[in-house]
DSSP file (Angstrom, degrees, kcal/mol; ACC not computed):
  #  RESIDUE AA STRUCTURE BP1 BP2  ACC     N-H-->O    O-->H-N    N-H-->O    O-->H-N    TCO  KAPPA ALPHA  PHI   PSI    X-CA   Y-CA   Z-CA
    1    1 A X              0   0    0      0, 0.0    26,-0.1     0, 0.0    27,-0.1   0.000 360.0 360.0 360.0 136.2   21.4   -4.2    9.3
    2    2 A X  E     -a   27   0A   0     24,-0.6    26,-1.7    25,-0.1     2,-0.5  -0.340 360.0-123.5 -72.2 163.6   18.8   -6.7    8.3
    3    3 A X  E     -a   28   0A   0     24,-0.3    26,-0.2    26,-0.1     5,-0.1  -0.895  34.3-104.8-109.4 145.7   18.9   -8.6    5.0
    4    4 A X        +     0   0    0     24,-2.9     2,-0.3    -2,-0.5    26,-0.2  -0.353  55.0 161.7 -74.3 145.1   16.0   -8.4    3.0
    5    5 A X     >  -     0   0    0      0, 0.0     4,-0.8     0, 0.0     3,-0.3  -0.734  61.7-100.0-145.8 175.4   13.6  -12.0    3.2
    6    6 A X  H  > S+     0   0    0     -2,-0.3     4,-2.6     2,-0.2     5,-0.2   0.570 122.7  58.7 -74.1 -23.5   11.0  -12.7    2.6
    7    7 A X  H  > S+     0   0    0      2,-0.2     4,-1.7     3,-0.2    -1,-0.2   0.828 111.1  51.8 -58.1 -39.8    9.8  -12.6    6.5
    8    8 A X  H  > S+     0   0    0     -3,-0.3     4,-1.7     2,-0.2    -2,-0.2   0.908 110.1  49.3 -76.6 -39.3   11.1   -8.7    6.3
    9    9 A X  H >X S+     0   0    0     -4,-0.8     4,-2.1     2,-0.2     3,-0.6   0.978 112.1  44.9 -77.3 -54.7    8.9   -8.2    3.2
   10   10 A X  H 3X S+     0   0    0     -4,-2.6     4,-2.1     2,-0.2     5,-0.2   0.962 117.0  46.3  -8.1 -87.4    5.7   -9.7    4.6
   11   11 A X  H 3X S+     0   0    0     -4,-1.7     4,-0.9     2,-0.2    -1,-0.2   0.603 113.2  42.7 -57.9 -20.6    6.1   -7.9    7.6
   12   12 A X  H XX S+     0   0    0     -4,-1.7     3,-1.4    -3,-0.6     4,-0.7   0.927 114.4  56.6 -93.8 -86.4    6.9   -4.4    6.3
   13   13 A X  H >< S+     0   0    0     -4,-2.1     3,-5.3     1,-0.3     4,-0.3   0.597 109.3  44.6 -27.8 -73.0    3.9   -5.0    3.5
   14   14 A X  H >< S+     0   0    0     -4,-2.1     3,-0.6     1,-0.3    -1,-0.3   0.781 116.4  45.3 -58.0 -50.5    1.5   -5.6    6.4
   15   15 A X  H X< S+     0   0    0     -3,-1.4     3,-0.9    -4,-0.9    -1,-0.3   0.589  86.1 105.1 -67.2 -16.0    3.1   -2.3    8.4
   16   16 A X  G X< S+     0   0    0     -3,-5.3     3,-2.9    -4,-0.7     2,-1.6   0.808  73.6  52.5 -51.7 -52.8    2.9   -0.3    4.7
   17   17 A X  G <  S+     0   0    0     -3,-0.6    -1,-0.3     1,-0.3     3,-0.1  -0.333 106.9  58.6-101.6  56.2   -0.5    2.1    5.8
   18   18 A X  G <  S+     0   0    0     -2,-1.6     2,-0.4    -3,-0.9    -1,-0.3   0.128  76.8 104.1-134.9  15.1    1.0    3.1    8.6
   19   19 A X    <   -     0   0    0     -3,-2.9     2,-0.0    -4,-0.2     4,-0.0  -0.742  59.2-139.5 -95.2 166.7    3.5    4.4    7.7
   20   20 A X        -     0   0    0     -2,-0.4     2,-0.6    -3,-0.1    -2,-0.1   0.100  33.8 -85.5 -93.4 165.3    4.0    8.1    7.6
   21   21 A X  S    S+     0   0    0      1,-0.2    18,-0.2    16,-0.0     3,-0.1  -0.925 112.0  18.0-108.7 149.4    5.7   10.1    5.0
   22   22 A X  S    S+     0   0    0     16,-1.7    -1,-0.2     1,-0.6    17,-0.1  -0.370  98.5 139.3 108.3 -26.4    9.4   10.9    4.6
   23   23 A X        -     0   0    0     15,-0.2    15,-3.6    16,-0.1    -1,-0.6  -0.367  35.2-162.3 -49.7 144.0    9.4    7.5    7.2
   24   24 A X  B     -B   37   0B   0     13,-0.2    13,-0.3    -3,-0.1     2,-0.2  -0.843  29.1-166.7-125.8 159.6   12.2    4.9    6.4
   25   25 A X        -     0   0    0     11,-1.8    11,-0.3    -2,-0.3     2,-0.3  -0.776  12.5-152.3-128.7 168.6   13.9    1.4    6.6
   26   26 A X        +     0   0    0     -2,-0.2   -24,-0.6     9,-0.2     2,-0.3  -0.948  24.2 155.0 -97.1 130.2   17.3    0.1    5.8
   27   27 A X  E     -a    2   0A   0      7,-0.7     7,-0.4    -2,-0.3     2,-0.4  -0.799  36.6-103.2-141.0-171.0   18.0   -3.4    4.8
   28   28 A X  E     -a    3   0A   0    -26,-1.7   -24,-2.9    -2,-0.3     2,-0.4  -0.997  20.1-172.9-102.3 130.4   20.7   -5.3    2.9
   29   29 A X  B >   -E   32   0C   0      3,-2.2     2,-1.8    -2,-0.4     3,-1.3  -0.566  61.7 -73.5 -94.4  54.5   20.6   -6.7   -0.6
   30   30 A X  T 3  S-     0   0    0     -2,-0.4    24,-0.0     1,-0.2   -27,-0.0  -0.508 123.7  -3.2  86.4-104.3   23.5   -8.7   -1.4
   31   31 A X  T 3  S+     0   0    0     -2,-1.8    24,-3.9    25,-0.0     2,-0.8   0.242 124.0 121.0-123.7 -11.7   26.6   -6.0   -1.9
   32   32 A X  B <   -EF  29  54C   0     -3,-1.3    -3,-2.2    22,-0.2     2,-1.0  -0.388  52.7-175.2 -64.8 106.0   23.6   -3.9   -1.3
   33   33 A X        -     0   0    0     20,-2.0     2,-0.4    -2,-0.8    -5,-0.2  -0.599  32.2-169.9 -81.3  76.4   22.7   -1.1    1.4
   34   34 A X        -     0   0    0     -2,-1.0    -7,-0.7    -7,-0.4     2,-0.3  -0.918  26.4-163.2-153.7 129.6   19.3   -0.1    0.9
   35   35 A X  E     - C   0  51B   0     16,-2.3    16,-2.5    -2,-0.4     2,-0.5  -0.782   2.6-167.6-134.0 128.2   16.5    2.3    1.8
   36   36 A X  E     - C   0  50B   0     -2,-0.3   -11,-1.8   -11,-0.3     2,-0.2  -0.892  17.7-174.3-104.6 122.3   12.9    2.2    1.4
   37   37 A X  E     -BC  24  49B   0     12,-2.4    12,-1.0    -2,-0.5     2,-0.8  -0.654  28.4-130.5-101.0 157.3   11.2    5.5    2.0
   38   38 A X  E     - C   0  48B   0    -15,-3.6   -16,-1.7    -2,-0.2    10,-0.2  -0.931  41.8-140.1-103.6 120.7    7.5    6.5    2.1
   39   39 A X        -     0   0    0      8,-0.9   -16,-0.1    -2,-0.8     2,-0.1   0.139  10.2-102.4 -67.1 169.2    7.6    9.4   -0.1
   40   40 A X        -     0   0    0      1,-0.1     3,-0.5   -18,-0.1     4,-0.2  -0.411  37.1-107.4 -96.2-161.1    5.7   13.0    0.3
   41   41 A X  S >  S+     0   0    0      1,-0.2     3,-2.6     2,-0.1    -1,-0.1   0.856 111.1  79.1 -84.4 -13.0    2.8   13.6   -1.7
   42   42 A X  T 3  S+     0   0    0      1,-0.2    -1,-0.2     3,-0.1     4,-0.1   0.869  93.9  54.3 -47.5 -31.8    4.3   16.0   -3.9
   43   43 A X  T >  S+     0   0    0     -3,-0.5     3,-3.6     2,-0.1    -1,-0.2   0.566  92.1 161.5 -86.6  -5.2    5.9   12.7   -5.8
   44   44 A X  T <   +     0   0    0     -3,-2.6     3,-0.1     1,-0.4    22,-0.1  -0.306  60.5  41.8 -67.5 153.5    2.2   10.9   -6.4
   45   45 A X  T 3  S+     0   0    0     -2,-0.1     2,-0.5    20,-0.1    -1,-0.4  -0.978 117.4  66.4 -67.9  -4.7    1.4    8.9   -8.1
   46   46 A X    <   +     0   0    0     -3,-3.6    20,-0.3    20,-0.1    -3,-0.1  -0.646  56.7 171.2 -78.2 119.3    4.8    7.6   -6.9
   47   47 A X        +     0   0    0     18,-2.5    -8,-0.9    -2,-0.5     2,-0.3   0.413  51.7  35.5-132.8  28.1    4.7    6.8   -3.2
   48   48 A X  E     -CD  38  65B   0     17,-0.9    17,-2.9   -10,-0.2     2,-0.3  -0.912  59.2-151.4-155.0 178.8    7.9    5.1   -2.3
   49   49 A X  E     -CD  37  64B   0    -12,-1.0   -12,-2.4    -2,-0.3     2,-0.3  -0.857  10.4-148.9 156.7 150.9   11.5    4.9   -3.0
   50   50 A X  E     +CD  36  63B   0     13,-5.1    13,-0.8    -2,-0.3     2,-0.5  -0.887  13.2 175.3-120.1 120.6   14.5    3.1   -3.1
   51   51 A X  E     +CD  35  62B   0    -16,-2.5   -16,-2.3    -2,-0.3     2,-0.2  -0.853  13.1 174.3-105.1 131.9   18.1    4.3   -2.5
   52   52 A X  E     - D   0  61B   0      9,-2.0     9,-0.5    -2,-0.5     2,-0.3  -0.828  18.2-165.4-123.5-174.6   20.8    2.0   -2.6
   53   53 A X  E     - D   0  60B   0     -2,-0.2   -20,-2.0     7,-0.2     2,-0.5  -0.867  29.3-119.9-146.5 137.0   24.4    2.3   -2.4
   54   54 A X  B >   -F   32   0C   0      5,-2.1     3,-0.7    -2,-0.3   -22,-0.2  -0.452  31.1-112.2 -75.3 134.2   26.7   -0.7   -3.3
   55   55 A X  T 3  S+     0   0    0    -24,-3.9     3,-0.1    -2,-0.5     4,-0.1  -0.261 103.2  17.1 -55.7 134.4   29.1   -2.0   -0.3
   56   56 A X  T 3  S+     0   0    0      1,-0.2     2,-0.2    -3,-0.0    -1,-0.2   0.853 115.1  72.4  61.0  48.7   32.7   -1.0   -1.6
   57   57 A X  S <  S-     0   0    0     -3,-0.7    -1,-0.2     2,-0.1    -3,-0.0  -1.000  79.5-113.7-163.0 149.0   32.0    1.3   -4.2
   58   58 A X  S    S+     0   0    0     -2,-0.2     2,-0.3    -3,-0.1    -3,-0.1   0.429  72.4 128.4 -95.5  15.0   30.9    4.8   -5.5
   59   59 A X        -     0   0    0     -5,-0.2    -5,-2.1    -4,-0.1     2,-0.2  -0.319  36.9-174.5 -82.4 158.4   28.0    3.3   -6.9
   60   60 A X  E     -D   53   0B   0     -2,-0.3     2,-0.3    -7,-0.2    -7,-0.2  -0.681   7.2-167.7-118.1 152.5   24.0    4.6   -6.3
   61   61 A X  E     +D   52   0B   0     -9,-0.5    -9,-2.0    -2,-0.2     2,-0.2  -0.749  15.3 172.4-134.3 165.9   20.9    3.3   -7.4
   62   62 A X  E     +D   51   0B   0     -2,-0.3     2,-0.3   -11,-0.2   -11,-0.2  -0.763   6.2 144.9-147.5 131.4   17.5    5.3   -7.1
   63   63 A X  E     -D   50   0B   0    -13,-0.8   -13,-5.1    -2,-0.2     2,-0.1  -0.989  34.1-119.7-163.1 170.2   14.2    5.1   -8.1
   64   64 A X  E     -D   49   0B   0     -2,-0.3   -15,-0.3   -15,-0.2     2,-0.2  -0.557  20.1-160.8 -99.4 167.2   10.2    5.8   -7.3
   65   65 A X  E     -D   48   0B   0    -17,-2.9   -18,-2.5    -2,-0.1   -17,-0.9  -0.818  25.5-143.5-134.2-177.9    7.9    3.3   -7.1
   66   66 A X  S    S+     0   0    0      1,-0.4     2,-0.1   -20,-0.3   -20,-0.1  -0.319  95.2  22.9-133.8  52.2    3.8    3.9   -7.4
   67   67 A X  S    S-     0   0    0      1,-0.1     4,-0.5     2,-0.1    -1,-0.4  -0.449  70.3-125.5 169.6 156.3    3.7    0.7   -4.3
   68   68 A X  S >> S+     0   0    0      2,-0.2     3,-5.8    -2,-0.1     4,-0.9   0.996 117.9  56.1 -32.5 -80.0    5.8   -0.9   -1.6
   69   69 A X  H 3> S+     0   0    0      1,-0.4     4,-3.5     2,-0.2     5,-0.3   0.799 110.0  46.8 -48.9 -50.4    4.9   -4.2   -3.5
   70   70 A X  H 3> S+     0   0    0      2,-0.2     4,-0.5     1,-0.2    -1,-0.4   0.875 107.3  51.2 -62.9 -29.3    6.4   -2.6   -6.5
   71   71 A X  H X> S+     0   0    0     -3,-5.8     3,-2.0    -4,-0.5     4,-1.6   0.992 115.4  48.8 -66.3 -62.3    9.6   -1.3   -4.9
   72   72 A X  H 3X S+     0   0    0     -4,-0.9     4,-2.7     1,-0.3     5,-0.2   0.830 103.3  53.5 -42.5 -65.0   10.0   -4.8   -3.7
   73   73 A X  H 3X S+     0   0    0     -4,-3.5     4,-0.9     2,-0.2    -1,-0.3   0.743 108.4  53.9 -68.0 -11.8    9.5   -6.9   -6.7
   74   74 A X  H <<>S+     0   0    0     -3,-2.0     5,-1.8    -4,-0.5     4,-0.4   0.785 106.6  55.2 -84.2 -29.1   12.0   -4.9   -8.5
   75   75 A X  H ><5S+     0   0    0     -4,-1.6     3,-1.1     2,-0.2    -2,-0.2   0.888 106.4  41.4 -23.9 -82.9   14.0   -5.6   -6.0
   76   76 A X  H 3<5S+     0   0    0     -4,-2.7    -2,-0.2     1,-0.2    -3,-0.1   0.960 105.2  70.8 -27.5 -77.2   13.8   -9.4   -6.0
   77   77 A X  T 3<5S-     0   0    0     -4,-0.9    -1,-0.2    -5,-0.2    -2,-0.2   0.432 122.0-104.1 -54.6 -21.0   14.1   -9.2  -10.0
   78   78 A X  T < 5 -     0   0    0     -3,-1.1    -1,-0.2    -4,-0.4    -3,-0.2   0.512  66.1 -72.0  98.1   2.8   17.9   -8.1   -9.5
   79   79 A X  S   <S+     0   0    0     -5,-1.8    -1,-0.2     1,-0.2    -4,-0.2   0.807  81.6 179.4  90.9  34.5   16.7   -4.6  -10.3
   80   80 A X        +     0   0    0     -6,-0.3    -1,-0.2     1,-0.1    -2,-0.1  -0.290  27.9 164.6 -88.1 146.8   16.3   -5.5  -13.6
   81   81 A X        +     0   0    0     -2,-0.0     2,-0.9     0, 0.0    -1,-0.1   0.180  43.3 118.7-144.4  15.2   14.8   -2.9  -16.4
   82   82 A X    >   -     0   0    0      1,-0.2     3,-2.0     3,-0.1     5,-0.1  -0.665  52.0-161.0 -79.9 106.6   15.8   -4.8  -19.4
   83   83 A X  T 3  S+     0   0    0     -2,-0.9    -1,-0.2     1,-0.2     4,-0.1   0.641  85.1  65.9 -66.3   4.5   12.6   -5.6  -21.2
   84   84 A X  T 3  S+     0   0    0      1,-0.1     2,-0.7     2,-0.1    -1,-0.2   0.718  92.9  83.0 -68.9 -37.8   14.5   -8.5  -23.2
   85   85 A X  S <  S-     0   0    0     -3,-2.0     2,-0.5     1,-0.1    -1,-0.1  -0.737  81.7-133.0-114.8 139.7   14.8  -10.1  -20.2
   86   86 A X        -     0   0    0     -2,-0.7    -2,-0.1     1,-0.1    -1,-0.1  -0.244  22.6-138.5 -44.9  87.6   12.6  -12.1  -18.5
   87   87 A X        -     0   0    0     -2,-0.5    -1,-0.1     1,-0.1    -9,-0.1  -0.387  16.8-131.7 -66.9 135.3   12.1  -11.2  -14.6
   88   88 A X  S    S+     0   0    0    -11,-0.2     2,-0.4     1,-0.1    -1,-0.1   0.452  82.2  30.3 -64.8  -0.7   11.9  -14.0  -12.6
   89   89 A X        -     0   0    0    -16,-0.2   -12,-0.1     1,-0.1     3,-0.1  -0.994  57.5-165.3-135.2 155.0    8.9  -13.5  -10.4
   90   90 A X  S    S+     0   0    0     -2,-0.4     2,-0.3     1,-0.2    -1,-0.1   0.706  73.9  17.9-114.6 -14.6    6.3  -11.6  -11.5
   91   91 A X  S >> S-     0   0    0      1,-0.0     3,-1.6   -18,-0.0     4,-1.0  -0.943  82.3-109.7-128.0 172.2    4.4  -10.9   -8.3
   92   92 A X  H >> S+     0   0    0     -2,-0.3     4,-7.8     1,-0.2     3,-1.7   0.989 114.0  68.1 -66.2 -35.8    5.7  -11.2   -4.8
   93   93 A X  H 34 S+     0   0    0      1,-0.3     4,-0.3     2,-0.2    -1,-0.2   0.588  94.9  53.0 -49.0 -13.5    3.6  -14.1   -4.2
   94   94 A X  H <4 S+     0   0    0     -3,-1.6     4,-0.4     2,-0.1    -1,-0.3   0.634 112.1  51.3 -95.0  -6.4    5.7  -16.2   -6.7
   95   95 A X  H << S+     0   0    0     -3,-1.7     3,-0.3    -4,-1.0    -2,-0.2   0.758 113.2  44.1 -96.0 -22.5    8.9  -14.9   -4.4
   96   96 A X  S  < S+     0   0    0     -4,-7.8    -1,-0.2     1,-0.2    -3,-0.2   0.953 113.3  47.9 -85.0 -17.5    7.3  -16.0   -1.2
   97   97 A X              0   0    0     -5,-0.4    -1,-0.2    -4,-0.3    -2,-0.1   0.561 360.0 360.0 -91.1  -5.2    6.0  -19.4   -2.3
   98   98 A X              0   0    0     -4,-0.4    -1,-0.2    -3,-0.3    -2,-0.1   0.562 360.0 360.0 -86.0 360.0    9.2  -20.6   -3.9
């Protein structure tokens, strides 16, 4: 399985409108296994989602995203949803350039 970079993110952004829906990828995160789907339409304004499962564990993450870009920058961010804390990039463009 690949691990998510920043080469993988580029290159799956550029591929995003063509994909299909209920089309998928798999990558790795870390202790992370994790699959980005193009969702159906039923789910709009949300049109992706991310399942993960942590390596050596019964733990799950899920959630929709209303972009790739978005799925992706939460992603980076450590999955973060605390608004106390501060994410460290705030578009992708500060995660590719760093």
């Amino acid at each position: 399985m690949i691990e998510l970079n920043k080469e993988y993110i580029i290159r799956t952004l550029d591929d995003e409108k063509l994909w299909k829906e209920g089309e998928e990828d798999a990558f790795k995160y870390g202790e992370w296994n994790i699959t980005i789907r193009k969702e159906e339409k039923i789910y709009f304004p949300f049109t992706f989602s991310i399942h993960g499962k942590k390596d050596n564990s019964c733990e799950t993450w899920s959630r929709r995203y209303k972009s790739m870009e978005d799925a992706f920058l939460h992603i980076v961010n450590g999955f973060n949803e605390n608004a106390n804390i501060k994410n460290k990039y705030s578009t992708l463009l500060d995660y590719k350039i760093e």
